[in-house]
Structure formats: C-alpha cells, structure tokens
N, C-alpha and C positions, 0 to 999 in steps of 0.2 A: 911645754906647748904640745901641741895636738899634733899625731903624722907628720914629723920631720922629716919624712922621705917623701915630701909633697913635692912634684915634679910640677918645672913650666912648661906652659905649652909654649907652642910660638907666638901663638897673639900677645901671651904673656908678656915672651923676653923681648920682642916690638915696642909694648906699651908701657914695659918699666927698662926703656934701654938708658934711657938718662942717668936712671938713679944705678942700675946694676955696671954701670960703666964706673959708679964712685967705689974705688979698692975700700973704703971699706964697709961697703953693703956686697955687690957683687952678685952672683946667682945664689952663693950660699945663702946670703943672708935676706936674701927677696922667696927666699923658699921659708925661711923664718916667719917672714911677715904674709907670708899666706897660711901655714899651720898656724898662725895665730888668733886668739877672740880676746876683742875687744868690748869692755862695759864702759859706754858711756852715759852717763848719769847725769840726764835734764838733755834739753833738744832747744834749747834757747839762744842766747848770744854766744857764750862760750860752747856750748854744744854744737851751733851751727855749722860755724868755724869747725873746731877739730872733727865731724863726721866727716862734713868735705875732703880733708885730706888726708882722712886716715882713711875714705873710699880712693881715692886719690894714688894714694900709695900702695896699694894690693891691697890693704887688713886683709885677709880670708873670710873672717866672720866678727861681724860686727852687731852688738846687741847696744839698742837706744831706748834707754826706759826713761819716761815722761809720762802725767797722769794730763796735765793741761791741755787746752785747747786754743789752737792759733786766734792774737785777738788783733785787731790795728796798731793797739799800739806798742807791738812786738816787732815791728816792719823795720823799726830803724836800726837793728842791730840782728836780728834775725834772721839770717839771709838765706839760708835752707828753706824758707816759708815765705812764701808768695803773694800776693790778694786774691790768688783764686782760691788760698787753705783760709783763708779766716774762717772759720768754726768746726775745720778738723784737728783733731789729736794729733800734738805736736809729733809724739813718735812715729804716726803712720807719715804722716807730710814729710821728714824727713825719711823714713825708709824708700818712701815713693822716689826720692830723689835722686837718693844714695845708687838705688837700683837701674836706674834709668843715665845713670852718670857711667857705672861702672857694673858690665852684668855679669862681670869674671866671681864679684866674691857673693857672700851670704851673708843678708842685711835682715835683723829683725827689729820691729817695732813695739814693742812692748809698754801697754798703755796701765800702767801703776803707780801707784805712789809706793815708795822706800820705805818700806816699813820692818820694824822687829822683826814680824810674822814673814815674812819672805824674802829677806835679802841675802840670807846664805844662800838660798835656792838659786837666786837673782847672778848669784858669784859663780852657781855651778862649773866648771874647767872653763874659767876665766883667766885671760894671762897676765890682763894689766888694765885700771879703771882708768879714765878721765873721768873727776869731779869736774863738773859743769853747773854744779849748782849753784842754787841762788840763795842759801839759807843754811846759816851752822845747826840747825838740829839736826838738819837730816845728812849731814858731813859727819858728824860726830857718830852718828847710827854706823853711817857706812866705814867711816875709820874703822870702829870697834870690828865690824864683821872683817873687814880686809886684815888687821892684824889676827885676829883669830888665825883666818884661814892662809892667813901667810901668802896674800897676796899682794904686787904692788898694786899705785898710787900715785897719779901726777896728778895734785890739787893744785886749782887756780880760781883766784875771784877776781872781782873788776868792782870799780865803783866812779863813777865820773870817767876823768879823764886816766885813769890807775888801774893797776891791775896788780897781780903779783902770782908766782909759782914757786910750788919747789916737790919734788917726788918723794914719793915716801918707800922704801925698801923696808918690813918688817924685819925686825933683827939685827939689822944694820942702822938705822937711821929715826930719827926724831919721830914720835906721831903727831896728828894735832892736837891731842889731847894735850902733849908738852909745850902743847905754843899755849893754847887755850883753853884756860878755865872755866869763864863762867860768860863768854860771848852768847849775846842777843843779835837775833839776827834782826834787819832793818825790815817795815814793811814797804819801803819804796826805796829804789835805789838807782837814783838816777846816774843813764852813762849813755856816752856817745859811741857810735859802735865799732869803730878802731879801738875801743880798749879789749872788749873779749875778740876782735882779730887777731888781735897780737897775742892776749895772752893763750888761745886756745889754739892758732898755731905752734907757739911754741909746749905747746903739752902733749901737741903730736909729734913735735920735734925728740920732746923727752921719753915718747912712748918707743917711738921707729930706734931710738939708740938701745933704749932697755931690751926690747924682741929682741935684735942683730948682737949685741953686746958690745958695741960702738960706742966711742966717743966717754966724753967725763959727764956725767948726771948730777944732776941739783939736789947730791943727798948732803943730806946738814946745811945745806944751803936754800936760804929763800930767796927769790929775782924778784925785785920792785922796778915797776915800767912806771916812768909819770911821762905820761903823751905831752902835758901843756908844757912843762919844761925839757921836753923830749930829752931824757935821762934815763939810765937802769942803775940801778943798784944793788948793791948785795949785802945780804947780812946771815951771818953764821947762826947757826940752829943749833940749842943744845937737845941731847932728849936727858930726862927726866927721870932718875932713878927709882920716883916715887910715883910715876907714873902710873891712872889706875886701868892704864890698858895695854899699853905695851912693857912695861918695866918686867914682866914676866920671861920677857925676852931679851933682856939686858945680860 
C-alpha cells in the first residue's frame, strides 16, 4: 500500500471513531485504509453499493471505471445515481457523490471501457479491485491482468433475487478462470436491488479485512445469498492446476 505513515487528522479520528474503536481496525489499521487505492470496476448496482462504503469507510483513494451513461432504468438498483444524472457517465455521477459524501479521501472517475489495451495501466499501485461488473468477458480480461500483477480481488455478481462472492488472492487462492470455462454472459439480467446491496456491501466488507489484515476472507470459498429464500451458502473452491492463468502460480 501506498505512505503507511499516513497520519489522522482529528476530523479523521471523529468521523471513523466507531470503527477505530473496533481492536481489530483501530488507528493502525484506519491508517491502512487511508494509504490505500481502491479499483472499482463498473458504477452500477453492485458498484453503487460498495463506493458508498468504501467512501464511507476512509478508502484514501478510490478509482471508479465505467464507460456507460446513467439511464432510467438504472434507478432501481443504482443508488449512487439519481434522476437528476440520467445522461451522465456513470463514473462522473458516482465520483460527484463519493466526493460530496466524504471530502477527506480522493475519488476518480474514469470514464472507459476495460480493455486489453489499458487495464494494466487501469491497475497502476492499485491495492485491491471490486468486480462490479455485469459481464464475464470483461471479468475474465480483469482476472487475467490482477493475477499477472499479483493483485487482489473480491468478485461478485447478482442476478434476480441472488448474488454470490468470493475474493481472490493470486498465489494463494482459486482464479475465475478455475471456476469458469467457457461462460456467456446474459444480455439482460434481471434483479431486484437488495441483491447487489448485499452482495457489494459485503465485498467492501472483504476489501476493509484484506487492507487492515483482519478477520477470515473468502479465499477457496464462494458465498451464495438467495434473498427470496433469505439463505447464504457456501461452497468450497478448488483452483486449477491446469489453469491457463493462474496455474503459473501454483
């Protein structure tokens, strides 16, 4: 992470006294979560959700990359975006937000689509992605780059009333490539917007433990929410020996 000798001010230790009160965040580890940059990848329902409270939580620096533009019928689950952004870029609408919520950290909006051509760039001293996105090809791009660069990973999707997480540690832990072969992503996918609440709070919840080095993480493990039978589940993750992206790191 970036300047671990990042000092609070006192607005600081005011406005994160809740959470520095929990032993095991504290001042050290709220100094963690300000030297840190976070990539969040898409500015939608599951983006909405985790900017809010990874603003919320101090992040220090927070980068939101989304190519799209706020539409209507983004509203029911999009809650970073308003009816006064229908037809701004979702990254700016959320950065306006983030920055207006919280003017302690540094919030960039970055209006691109994930592509080959720039997502190492995208990853530059990046310390841990939210996937937010809405489509395996461009999961699959960003896997490949974050194992590369040997960064973490807390992926989550939703569909309906469902959701599911689990983080990825290069080196340590499963990629999606070992879950997923040869996944098509849907062109419509319908969902109610308590699925990526849930699921993109808790991916802020897996990011704030990974920065502080807190708590057990959902490596090998995936979490299955199903809202209409209001259950989680869990199922073990193996990785992949023959894996053609991360087995290099086996």
């Amino acid at each position: 992470m970036h300047s671990l000798e990042a000092k609070l001010t006192d607005r600081e230790l005011k406005r994160y006294d809740r959470q520095i009160k929990m032993p095991n965040i504290g001042e050290e580890g709220q100094k963690k979560l300000k030297s840190a940059k976070v990539l969040v990848a898409g500015a939608g329902g599951i983006g909405s959700v985790a900017t809010i409270y990874l603003a919320a939580a101090g992040i220090g620096h927070i980068v939101i990359v989304d190519k799209d533009r706020v539409d209507i019928t983004n509203l029911n689950r999009q809650i970073v975006h308003w009816e006064e952004d229908i037809g701004k870029f979702k990254a700016i609408s959320a950065a306006e937000k983030l920055r207006r919520m919280n003017s302690d950290i540094h919030v960039e909006g970055v209006v691109e689509e994930i592509k080959e051509d720039n997502v190492e760039a995208l990853l530059e001293g990046v310390d841990v992605v939210i996937d937010a996105l809405d489509n395996y090809e461009t999961r699959f791009l960003l896997n490949k780059a974050i194992v590369k660069k040997g960064i973490a990973m807390v992926h989550g999707a939703v569909y309906g009333f469902e959701g599911q997480i689990m983080t990825i540690v290069p080196g340590k832990t499963a990629c999606l490539r070992c879950l997923y072969k040869d996944v098509k992503s849907r062109n419509f996918i319908p969902v109610l917007g308590i699925a990526p609440a849930v699921i993109g709070a808790l991916e802020v919840a897996e990011a704030v433990k990974y920065l502080t080095g807190t708590g057990e993480l959902l490596l090998n493990r995936m979490l299955l929410f199903d809202g209409e039978q209001m259950r989680f589940y869990e199922v073990q993750v193996q990785r992949d020996p023959k894996c053609p992206v991360c087995s290099q790191r086996i």
